[in-house]
N, C-alpha and C positions, 0 to 999 in steps of 0.2 A: 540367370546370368548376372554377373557383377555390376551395378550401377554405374552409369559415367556420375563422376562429379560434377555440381553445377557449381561455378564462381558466382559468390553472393558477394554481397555491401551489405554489412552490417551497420544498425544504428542502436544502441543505446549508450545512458549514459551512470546511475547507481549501480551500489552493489546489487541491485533484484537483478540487473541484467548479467553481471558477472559469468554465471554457472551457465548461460545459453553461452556465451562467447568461449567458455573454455570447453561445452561440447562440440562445439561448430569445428573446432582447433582440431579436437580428437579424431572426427569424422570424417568421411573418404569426400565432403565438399570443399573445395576453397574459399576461402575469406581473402578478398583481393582488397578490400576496403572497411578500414572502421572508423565508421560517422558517431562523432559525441560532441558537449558541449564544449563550450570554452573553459579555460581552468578562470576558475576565481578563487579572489581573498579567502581565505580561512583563518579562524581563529582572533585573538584581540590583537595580534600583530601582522594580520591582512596578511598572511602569509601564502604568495601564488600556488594553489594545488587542484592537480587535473583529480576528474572523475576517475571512480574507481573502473571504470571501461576501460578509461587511457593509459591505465597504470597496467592488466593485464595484457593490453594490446603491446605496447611497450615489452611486454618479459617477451612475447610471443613473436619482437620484430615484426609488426603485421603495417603495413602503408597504414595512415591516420590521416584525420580531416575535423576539425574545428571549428568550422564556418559558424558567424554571429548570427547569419540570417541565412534566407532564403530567396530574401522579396528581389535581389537585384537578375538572379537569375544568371550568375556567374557558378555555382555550383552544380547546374543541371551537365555542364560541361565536365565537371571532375567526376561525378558517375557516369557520363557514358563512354569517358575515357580509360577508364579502370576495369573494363571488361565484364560488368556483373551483370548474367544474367536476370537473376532476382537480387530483390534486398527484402533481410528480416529487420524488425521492429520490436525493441524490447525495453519498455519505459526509457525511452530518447527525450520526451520533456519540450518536444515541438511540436506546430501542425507541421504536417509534410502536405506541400502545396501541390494542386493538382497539376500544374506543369512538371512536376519533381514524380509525380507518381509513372508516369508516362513513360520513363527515361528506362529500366528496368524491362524487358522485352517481355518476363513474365512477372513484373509489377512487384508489389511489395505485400509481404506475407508480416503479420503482429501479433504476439503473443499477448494477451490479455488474461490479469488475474480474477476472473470468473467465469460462471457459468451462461455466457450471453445466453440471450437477451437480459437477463438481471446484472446487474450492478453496471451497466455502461458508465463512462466516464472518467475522473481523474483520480477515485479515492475508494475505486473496488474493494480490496483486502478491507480496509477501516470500516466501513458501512455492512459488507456481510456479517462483523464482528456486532456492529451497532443494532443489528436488525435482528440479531440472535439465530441465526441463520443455524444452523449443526450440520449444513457441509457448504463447500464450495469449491473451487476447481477452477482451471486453465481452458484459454480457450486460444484456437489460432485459427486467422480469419483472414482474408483479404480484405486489403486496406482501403478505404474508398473517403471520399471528403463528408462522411456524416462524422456522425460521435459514435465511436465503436459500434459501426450500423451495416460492416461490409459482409460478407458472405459467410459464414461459418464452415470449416476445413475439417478442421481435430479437436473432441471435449475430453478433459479427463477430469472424472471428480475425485473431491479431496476430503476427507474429515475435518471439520472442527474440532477441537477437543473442548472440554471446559474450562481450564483455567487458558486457554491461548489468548494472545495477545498478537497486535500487530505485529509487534516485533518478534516472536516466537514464529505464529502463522506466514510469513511472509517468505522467508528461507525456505519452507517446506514447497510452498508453489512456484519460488524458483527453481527449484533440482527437479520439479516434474515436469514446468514449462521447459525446461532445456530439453529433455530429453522427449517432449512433443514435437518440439520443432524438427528436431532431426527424424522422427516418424513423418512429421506435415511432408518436409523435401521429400523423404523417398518414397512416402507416397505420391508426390506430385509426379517424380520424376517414369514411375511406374505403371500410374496411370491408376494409381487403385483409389482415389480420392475423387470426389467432386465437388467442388462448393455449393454450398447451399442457403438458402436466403435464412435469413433470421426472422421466427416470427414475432411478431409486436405482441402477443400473448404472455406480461410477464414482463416487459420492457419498464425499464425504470434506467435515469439519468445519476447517477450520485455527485453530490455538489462539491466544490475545492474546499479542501482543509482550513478552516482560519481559527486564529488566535480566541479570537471572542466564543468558538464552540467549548470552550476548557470550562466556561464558567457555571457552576453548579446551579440547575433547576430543580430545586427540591421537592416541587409541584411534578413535577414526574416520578412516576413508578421507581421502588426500588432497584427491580428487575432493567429497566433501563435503565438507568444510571450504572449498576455496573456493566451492561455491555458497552455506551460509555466510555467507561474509561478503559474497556479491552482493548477497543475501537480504535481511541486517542492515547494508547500507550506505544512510543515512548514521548507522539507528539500530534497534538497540544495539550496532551494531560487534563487534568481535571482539579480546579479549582475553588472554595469556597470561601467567603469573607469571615474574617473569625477577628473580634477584639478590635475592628477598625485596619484590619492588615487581609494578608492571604494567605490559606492552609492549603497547600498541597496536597493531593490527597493519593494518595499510592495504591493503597489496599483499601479495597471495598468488598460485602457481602452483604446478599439481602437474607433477613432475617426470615427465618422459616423456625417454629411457628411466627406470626408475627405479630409481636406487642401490645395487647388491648388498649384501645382510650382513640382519643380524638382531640389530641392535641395539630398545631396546625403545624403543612409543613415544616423542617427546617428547626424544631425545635428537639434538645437534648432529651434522651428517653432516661439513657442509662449510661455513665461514663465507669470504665474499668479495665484491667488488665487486658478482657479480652479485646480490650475495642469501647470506641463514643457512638452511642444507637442513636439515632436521628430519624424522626421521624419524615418518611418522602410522601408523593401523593397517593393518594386511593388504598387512605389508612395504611400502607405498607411502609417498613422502617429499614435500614439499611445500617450497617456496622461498619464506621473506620478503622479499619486496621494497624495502617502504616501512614504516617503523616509529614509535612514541613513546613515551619514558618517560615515566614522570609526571613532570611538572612541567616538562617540557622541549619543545623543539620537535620538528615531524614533520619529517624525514629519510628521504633515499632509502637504501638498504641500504648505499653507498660512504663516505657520511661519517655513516652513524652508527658505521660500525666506524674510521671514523676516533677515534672518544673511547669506544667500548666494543669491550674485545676478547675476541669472544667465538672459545671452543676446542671444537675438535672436543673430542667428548664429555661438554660440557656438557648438565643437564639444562634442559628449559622443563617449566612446570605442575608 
């Protein structure tokens, strides 16, 4: 028999969420409510712009809600007045407070991009990529007041590839997270699902993005530093001091065979069309590919050494 539709409240707010909110549109559930952040400045002319949520919520006429916070407890009243059974969670970019989880008769279900218990946290996709992982996957769970610690619903794993990158890998576990979620509901509504506890076997927390991860440790393995910057592409990139400034560093590969000698980190092996070889830690050397100074443009490794000539034996960092 044909499922009833359940009305949800939807909460995210980036493009990762996009593709769950135009499944949810397509599907025999209703979307009575779409919770995202506030619009801010963009750009060097502060220019007010909503989330890409609020932009497809908008095509789609769907009610919207913006609320700065949570703490005064004037919003627990706008979701229980909007009818939603459940609410989905899909990188929203807030705690949802445990008075708020309550309000939802059958609570709040979150799409998470891993495989729980591994990569809990704020920076999943970046840190599987870091940790050189060769697969990872979606996870939808009930939501509870830990760090992505609630029940586990629906897994689906994903490949890595070898050249992915955040920003490559990141699309792909959106279009599969979508269309879990709409598996999670009707299974929920069907009764073929049961939650299940997550074990701590394999549990690891991953920590927030910051600026200061970009800067090149050249006392690390080759092999890390380019996942690295798989990791941290498109942001915070990867950075090394070069000439009293900062070289961007774009393209990276570790050197197989790799390089005799015992020169110390950080130091120039071999500079040439294909690439500047640098030596990293535990004897292993690594090849720049693609580069940029400040202030200047990005370059493939042939014609930046066309205007910087860099010598073996040079230091980086």
């Amino acid at each position: 028999c044909k499922l009833r539709a359940m009305k949800l409240a939807y909460f995210g707010t980036p493009d990762f969420a996009v593709p769950t909110l135009n499944a949810l549109v397509e599907s025999h559930h209703e979307v009575v409510l779409v919770v995202s952040k506030p619009d801010r400045p963009v750009g060097r002319r502060k220019v007010m712009t909503s989330p890409p949520v609020v932009e497809v919520a908008r095509r789609h006429e769907l009610p919207i809600a913006q609320p700065k916070g949570f703490k005064s407890g004037a919003f627990n009243d706008t979701l229980a007045e909007c009818g939603a059974e459940i609410a989905v969670v899909v990188a929203y970019g807030k705690l949802i407070p445990e008075a708020l989880l309550g309000v939802p008769p059958r609570g709040f279900i979150n799409l998470h991009p891993s495989l729980l218990p591994r990569h809990r946290g704020p920076s999943p996709i970046q840190w599987s990529l870091v940790c050189g992982d060769r697969s990872t996957g979606v996870t939808t769970m009930q939501l509870d007041q830990g760090m992505d610690t609630g029940p586990i619903l629906l897994q689906e794993r994903v490949g890595i590839e070898a050249l992915d990158t955040t920003e490559t890998l990141s699309p792909r576990l959106a279009e599969v997270g979508a269309r879990l979620i709409v598996s999670t509901l009707d299974a929920l509504q069907d009764g073929t699902v049961e939650p299940r506890p997550q074990p701590e076997d394999g549990a690891n927390v991953t920590p927030m993005l910051r600026r200061n991860f970009a800067k090149v440790d050249w006392t690390m393995p080759a092999r890390q530093l380019v996942n690295r910057l798989r990791g941290f592409t498109p942001w915070p990139g990867l950075y090394t001091k070069f000439r009293g400034g900062r070289l961007k560093i774009f393209g990276l590969e570790e050197m197989r065979p790799i390089p005799p000698g015992r020169e110390e980190p950080g130091v120039v092996l071999d500079a040439g069309p294909a690439g500047i070889v640098v030596r990293c830690g535990r004897g292993s050397a690594a090849r720049i590919t693609e580069m940029q100074r400040e202030g200047r443009r990005r370059l493939p490794a042939d014609a930046f050494l066309i205007g910087e000539r860099v010598s073996r034996g040079e230091v980086f960092g």
